[in-house]
C-alpha positions in Angstrom: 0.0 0.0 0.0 2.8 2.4 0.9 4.7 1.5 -1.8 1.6 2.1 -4.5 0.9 5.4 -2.2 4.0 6.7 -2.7 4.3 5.8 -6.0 1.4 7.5 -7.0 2.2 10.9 -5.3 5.8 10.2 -6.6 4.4 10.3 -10.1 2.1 13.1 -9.9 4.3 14.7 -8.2 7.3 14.2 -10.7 5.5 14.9 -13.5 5.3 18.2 -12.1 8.6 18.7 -12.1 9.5 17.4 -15.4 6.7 19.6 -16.8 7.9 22.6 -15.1 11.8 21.8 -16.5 10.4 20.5 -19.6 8.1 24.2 -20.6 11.2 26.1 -21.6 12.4 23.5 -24.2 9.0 22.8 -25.3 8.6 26.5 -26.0 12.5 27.3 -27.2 11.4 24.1 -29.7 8.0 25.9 -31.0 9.6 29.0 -31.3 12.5 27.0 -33.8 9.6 25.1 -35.6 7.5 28.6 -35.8 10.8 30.1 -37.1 11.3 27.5 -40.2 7.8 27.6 -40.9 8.1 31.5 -41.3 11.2 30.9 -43.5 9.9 28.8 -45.8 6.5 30.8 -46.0 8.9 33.6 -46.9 11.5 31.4 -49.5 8.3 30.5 -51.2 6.6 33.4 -51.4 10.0 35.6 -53.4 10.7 32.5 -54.8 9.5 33.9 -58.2 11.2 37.5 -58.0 14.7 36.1 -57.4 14.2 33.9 -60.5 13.6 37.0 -62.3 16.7 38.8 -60.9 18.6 36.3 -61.8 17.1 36.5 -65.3 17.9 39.6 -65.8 21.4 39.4 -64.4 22.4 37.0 -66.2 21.0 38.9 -69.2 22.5 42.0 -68.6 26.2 40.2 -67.8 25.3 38.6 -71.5 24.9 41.7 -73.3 27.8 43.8 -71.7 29.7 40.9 -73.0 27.5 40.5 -76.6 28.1 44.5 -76.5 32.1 44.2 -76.3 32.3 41.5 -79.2 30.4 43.9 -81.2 32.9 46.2 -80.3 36.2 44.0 -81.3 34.0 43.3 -84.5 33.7 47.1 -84.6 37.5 47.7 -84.6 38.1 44.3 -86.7 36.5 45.7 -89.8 37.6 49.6 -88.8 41.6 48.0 -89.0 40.0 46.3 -92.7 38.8 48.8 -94.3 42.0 51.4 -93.1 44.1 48.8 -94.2 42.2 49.2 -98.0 42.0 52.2 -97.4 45.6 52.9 -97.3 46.9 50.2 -100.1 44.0 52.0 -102.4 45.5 55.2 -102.0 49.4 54.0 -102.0 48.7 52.8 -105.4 46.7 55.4 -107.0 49.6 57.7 -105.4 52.4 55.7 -107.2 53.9 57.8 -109.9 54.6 54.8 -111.7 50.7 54.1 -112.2 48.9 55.3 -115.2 45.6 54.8 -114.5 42.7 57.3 -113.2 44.0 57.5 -109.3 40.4 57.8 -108.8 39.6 54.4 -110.3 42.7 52.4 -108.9 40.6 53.6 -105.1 37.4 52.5 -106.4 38.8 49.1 -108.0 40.2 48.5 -104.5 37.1 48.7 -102.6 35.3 47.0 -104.8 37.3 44.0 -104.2 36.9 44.3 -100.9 33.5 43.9 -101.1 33.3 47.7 -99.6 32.4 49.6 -102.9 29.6 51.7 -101.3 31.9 52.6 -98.3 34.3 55.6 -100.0 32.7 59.1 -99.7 35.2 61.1 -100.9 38.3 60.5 -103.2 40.5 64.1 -104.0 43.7 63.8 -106.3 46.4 66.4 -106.6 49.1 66.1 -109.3 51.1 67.8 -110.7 55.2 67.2 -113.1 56.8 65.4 -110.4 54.1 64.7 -107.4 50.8 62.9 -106.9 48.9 63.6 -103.8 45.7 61.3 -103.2 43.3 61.6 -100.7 40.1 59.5 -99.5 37.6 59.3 -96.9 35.4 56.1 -96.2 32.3 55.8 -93.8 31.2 51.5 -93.3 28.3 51.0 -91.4 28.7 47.3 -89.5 25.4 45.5 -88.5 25.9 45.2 -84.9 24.6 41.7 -83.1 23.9 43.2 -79.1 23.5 47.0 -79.6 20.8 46.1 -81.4 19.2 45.1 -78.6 19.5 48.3 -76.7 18.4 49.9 -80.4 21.4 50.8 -82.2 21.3 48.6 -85.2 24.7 50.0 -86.9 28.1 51.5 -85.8 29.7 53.6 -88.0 33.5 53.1 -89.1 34.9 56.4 -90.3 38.5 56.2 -92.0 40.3 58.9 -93.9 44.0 58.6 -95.5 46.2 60.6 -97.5 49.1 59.1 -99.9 52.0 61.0 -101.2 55.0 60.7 -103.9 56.7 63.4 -104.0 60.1 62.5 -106.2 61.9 65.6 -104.8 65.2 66.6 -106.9 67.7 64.1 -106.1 71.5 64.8 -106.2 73.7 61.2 -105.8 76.8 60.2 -105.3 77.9 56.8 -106.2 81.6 56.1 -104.8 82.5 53.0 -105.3 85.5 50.6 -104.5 87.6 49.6 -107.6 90.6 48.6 -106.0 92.8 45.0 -106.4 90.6 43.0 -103.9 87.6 43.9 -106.0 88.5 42.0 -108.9 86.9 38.9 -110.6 83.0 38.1 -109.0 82.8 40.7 -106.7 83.3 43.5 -109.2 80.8 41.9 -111.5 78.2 41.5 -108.5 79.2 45.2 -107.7 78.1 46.2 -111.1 75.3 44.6 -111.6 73.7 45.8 -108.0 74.9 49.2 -108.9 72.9 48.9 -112.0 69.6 47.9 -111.0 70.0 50.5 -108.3 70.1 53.1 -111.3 67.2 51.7 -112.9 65.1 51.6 -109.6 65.9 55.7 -109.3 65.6 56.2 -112.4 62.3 55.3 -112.9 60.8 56.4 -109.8 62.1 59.8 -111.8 60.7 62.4 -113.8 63.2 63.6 -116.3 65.9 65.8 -115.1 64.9 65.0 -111.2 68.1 63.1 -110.4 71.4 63.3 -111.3 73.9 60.4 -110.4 78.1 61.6 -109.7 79.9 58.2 -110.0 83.1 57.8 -108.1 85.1 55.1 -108.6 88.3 55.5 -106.1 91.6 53.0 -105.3 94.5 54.8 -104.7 93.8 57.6 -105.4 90.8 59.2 -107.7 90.6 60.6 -111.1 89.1 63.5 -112.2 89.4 62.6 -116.0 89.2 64.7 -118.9 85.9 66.6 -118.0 86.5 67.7 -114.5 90.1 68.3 -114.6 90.4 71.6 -116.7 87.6 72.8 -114.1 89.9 72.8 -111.2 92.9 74.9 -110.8 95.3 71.8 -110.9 98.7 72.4 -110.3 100.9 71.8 -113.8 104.3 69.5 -112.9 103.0 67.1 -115.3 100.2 66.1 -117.3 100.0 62.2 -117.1 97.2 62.6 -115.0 94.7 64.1 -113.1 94.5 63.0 -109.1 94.7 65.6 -106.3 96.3 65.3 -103.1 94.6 66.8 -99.8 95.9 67.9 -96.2 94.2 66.7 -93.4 92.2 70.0 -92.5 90.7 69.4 -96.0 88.7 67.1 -94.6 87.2 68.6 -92.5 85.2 70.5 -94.9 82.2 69.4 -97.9 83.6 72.1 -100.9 86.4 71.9 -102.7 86.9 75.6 -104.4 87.8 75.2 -107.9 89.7 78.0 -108.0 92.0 77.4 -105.2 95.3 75.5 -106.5 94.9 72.2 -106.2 98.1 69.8 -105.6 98.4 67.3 -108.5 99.1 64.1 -107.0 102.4 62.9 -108.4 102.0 60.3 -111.2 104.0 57.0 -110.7 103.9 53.4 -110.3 104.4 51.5 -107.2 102.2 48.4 -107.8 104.0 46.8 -110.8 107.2 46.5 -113.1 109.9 44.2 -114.8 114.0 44.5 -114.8 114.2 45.5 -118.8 110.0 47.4 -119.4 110.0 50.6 -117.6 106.3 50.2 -118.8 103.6 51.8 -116.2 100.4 49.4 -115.8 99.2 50.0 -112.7 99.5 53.8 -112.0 98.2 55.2 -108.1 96.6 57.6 -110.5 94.0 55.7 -113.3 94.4 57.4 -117.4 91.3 55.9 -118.5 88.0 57.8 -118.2 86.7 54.2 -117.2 87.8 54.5 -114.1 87.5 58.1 -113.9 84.7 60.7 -112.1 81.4 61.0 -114.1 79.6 63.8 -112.9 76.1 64.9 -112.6 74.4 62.7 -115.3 71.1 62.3 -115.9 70.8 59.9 -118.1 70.4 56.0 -117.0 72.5 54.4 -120.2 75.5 56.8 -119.4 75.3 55.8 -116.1 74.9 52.0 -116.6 77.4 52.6 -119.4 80.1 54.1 -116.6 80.0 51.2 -114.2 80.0 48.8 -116.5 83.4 49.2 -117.8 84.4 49.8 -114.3 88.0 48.0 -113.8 89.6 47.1 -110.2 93.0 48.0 -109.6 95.2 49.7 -106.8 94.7 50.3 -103.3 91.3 51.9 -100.9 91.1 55.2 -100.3 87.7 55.5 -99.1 88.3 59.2 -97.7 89.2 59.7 -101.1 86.2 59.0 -102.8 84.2 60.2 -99.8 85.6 63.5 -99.8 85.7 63.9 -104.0 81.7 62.2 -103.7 80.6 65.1 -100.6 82.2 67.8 -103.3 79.8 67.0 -105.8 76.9 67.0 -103.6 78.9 70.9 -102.5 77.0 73.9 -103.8 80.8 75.5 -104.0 80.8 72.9 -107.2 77.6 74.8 -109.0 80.3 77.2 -110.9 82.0 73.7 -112.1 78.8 72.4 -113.3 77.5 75.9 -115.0 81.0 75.4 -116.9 80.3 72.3 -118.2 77.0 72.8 -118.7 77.9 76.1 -121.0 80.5 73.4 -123.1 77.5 71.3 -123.4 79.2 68.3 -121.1 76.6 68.5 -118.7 72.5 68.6 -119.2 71.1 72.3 -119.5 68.5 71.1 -116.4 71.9 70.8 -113.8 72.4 74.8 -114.4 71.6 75.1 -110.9 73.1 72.1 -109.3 74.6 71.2 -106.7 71.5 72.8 -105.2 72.0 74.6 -101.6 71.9 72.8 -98.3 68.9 74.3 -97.1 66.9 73.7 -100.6 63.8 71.5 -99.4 63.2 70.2 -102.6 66.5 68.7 -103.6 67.7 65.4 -101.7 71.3 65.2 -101.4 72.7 61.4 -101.0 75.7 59.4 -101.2 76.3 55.8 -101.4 79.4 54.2 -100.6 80.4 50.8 -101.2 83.7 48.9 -99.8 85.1 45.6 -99.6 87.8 46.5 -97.2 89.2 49.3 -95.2 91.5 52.4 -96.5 94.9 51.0 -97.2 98.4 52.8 -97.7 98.0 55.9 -99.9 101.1 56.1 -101.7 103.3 59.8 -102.3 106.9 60.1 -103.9 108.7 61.5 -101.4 109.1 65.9 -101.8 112.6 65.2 -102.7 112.0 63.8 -105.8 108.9 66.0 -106.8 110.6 68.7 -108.3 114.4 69.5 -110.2 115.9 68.2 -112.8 117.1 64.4 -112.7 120.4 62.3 -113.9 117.5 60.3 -116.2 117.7 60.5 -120.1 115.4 59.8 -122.6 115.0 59.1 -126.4 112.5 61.7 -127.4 111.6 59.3 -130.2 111.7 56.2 -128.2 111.0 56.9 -124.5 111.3 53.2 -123.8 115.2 53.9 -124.4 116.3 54.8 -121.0 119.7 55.8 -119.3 121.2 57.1 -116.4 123.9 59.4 -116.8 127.3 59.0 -115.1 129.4 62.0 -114.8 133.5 60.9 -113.3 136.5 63.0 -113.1 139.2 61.4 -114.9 142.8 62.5 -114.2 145.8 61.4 -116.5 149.2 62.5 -115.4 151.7 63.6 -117.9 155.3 64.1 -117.5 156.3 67.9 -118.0 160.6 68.1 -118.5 162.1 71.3 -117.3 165.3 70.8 -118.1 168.1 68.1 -118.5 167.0 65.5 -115.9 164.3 67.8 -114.3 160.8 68.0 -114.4 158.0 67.0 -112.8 153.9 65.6 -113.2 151.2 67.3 -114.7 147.5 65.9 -113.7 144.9 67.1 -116.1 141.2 66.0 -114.6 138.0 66.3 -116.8 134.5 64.8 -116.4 133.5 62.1 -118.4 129.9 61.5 -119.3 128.7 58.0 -119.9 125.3 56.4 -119.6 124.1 53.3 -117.7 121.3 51.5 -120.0 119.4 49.2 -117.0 116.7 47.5 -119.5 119.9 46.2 -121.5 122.6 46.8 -118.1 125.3 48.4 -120.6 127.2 51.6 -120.8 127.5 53.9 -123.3 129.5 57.1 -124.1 126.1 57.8 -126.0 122.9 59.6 -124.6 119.6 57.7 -125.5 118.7 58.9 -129.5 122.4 60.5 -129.6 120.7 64.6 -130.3 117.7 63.3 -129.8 118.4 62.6 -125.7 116.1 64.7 -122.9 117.0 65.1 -119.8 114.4 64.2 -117.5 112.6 66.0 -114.8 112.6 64.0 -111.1 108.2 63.9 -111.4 109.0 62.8 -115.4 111.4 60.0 -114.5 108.8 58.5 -112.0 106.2 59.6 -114.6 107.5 57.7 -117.6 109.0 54.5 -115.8 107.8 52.3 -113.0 109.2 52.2 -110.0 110.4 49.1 -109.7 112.2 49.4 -112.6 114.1 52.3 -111.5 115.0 51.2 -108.2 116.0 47.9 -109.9 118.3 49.9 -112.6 120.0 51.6 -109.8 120.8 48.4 -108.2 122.2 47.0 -111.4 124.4 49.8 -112.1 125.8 49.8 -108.6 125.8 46.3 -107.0 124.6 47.6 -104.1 121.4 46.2 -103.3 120.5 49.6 -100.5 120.5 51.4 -103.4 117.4 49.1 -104.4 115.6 50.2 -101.5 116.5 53.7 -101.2 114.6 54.3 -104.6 112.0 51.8 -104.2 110.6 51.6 -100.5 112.2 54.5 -99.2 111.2 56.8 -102.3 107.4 57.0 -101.3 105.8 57.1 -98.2 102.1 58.5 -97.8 99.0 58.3 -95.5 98.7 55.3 -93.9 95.7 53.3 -92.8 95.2 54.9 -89.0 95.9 58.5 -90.7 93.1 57.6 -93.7 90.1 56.7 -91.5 90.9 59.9 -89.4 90.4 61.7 -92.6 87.2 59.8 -93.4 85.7 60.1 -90.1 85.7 64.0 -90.9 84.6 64.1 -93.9 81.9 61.8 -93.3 81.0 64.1 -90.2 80.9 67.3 -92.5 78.7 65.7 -94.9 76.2 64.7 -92.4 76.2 67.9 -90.6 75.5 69.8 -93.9 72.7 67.6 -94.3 73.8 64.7 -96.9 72.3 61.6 -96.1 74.8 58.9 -96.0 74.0 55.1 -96.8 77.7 52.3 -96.4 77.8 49.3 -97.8 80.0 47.0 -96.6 80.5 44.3 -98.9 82.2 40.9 -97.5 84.4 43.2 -94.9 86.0 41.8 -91.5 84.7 42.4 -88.4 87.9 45.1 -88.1 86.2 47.1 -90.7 82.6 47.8 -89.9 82.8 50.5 -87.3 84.4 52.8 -89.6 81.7 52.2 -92.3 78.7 52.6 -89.8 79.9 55.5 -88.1 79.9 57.4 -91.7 76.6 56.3 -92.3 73.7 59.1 -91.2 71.8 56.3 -88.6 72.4 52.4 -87.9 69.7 51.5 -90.6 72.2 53.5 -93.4 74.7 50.8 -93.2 74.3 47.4 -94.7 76.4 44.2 -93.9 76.7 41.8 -97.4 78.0 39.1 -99.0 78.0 37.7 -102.0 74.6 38.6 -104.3 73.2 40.1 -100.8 74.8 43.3 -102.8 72.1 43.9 -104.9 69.6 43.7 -102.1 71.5 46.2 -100.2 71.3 48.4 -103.4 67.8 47.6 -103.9 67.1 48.6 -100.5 68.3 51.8 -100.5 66.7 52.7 -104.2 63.5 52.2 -102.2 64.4 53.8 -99.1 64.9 57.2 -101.9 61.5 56.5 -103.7 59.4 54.9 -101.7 55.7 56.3 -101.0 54.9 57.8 -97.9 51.6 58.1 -95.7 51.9 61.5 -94.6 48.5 61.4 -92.9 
């Protein structure tokens, strides 16, 4: 009973407890389950909107991005039609092109399937120039602007195209020395060539004259520039000039300032019984002489075609002769020849002055090596009379004359048994013949014999077989070199690219634009050359046939078209 009692009240009584400890989860649970219920209430009412914000998010991140491939589209065909734009007018521009500019521009678009695109097409030519302008407006159907209501974008381009063949005054000094012979000189000529015919016609008549300089040793001015320079007159064998190293330093040469002849001789070649000169420092051919100012493409094809190589490099030489032609102290030179009809009346007012926008001045210079020894006769031997004689009739019969005292003693009586020695001295003249090695008591021709001047003997004889005569007569094999090595002497190579450093300078700074050409050169050589040339992209590195590209190149470079807008 107890037990059941107490159970009872235990239970009622517990229950009590457990309901009392129980309310505050019971309600902390209701409010959680009245919470969720809320939420989803909520989630499934706005369930609809968010689907629609994230409609049109994703909508509007798809036409920003529709938009910008309209716009590479845009600038796609804007680069396309400039680009037609610009080849159209190029080639309507071309001087060479003898069609209607207008229809060359037209033709273009229409192959580019852009016919209706060009609004505007303006040409302006006149003897020497062709100026074309065009303007192009293509409307591109757009795929996303459309869908905020811009159907099209517009594509506006506009281009002008200009050749302008201004007067051009070359140079073309080019390397005939000894290392040019055989391939290389043929290569030479034929790039050379094709260069004149590129220039040529890119050219109106008269536009361009072309100076060519060929230079070795030394350079020739030939039988048309010579009598224009005041030349001094020891000799007349040939025509070279010799310069001091100030002259460099200037573009001109006055051609009425006296001009040092260079002295005419022979160090290259010779034989013990042929005084015969072959290879003088000083060419006598007008092949290998100075052309100037022509302006007519055969002559000048014609010139370096029977170019020859032979001699040393001097390539301050040429430089310095090439700059003087380019000089507008050289004008009176050229109104000279012009007036003995040497020259084409249209060069009356060539070389042009430095600060004459419409005449280009240029000079190319090719090279296969680096200046070498630029051989003098020493002063001693540049003037006075010689111990040299000559057959006026036969200048090949040569002999050096010996002049000894000879003393005889004769016996003189005074008297019976006295008396005494008389000694009677007298010069003797005899003559040494080195080609044959025999003396004479005759001069060369007997009456006929002329005494030689020191710049004739070296003038008429090479020096090798001078020195070699000497030897002969003598036995004494100093006097070999005394009048072979030690009878010349000259600029050497350090001395030489000095000088060409300062011409190259003063052509530059008067506003000459210089393009090198190294062709087949050592390492050792190609700072020189680039350092002449007006900028990094004047100089060109060649070998073999690359020679004519070179050329070609720089043809282009001086008639090439330009987009000037």
């Amino acid at each position: 009973m107890m037990g059941r009692l107490f159970s009872r009240r235990g239970t009622a009584e517990t229950q009590d407890v457990i309901r009392e400890a129980v309310r505050p989860v019971v309600a902390a649970r209701s409010v959680s389950s009245t919470l969720r219920m809320s939420t989803a209430k909520f989630v499934r009412a706005d369930d609809g909107s968010i689907a629609i914000l994230t409609v049109f998010m994703i909508a509007m991140i798809g036409g920003l991005a529709g938009m910008g491939v309209d716009l590479m589209r845009h600038e796609a065909m804007r680069t396309r039609v400039q680009n037609t734009l610009d080849r159209a007018i190029l080639a309507a521009a071309s001087l060479k092109n003898t069609q209607d500019p207008q229809t060359v521009v037209n033709d273009y678009f229409r192959g580019a399937g852009m016919e209706g695109a060009l609004t505007t097409i303006t040409v302006d030519e006149d003897l020497g120039y062709r100026t074309v302008t065009a303007e192009a407006i293509f409307e591109m159907d757009t795929l996303f602007f459309s869908w905020v209501g811009i159907d099209t974008l517009n594509i506006n381009v506009a281009g002008t195209a200009e050749q302008r063949i201004s007067d051009l005054e070359i140079s073309l000094v080019l390397d005939v020395s000894t290392s040019m012979e055989g391939t290389k000189l043929g290569q030479l000529k034929t790039a050379a060539k094709e260069f004149a015919d590129t220039v040529f016609d890119a050219s109106e008549e008269g536009a361009v004259s072309v100076s060519v300089i060929p230079y070795s040793t030394q350079v020739s001015l030939g039988s048309t520039l010579a009598p224009e320079y005041a030349l001094t007159t020891e000799h007349a064998y040939s025509a070279c000039a010799e310069f001091a190293e100030a002259d460099f330093s200037s573009t001109s040469i006055d051609p009425t300032a006296s001009l040092q002849r260079a002295t005419h001789f022979d160090p290259f070649t010779g034989s013990n019984t042929n005084p015969e000169i072959k290879s003088p420092i000083c060419a006598t051919t007008e092949s290998q002489a100075i052309m100037p100012l022509s302006g007519s493409l055969d002559a000048v094809k014609s010139k370096i075609t029977n170019l020859n190589a032979k001699g040393n490099t001097s390539i301050d030489l040429g430089i310095k002769w090439g700059t003087a032609l380019l000089d507008p102290e050289t004008a009176p030179v050229v109104q000279s020849l012009v007036s003995k009809g040497k020259l084409d009346q249209s060069f009356i007012n060539r070389p042009a002055s430095y600060d004459d926008s419409a005449t280009m001045k240029v000079m190319v210079v090719m090279t296969d090596g680096l200046n070498t020894q630029q051989y003098r006769i020493n002063d001693s031997y540049t003037s006075g009379m010689s111990d040299v004689y000559v057959d006026s009739a036969n200048r090949s019969n040569i002999a050096f004359q010996i002049v000894k005292e000879e003393c005889t003693k004769t016996y003189v009586s005074t008297g019976r048994r006295s008396g005494y020695y008389r000694t009677t001295c007298e010069d003797v003249t005899s003559y040494y013949y080195p080609a044959s090695r025999n003396y004479s008591s005759n001069a060369p021709g007997g009456s006929r014999a002329t005494q030689l001047s020191w710049v004739d003997v070296f003038g008429s004889m090479s020096l090798y077989f001078h020195a070699y005569g000497r030897y002969t007569m003598s036995g004494n094999a100093n006097d070999y070199y005394h009048w072979y090595t030690y009878a010349m002497g000259g600029p050497d190579t350090s001395e030489k690219d000095t000088r060409m450093s300062a011409i190259c300078s003063a052509a530059k700074d008067a506003g000459i634009m210089i393009f090198t050409i190294g062709f087949e050169i050592e390492d050792d050589y190609e700072p020189g050359l680039k350092a002449c040339a007006s900028s990094a992209s004047h100089y060109y590195r060649v070998e073999g046939m690359e020679i004519a590209e070179a050329f070609n190149a720089v043809a282009a470079k001086l008639t090439q078209l330009r987009l000037v807008q």
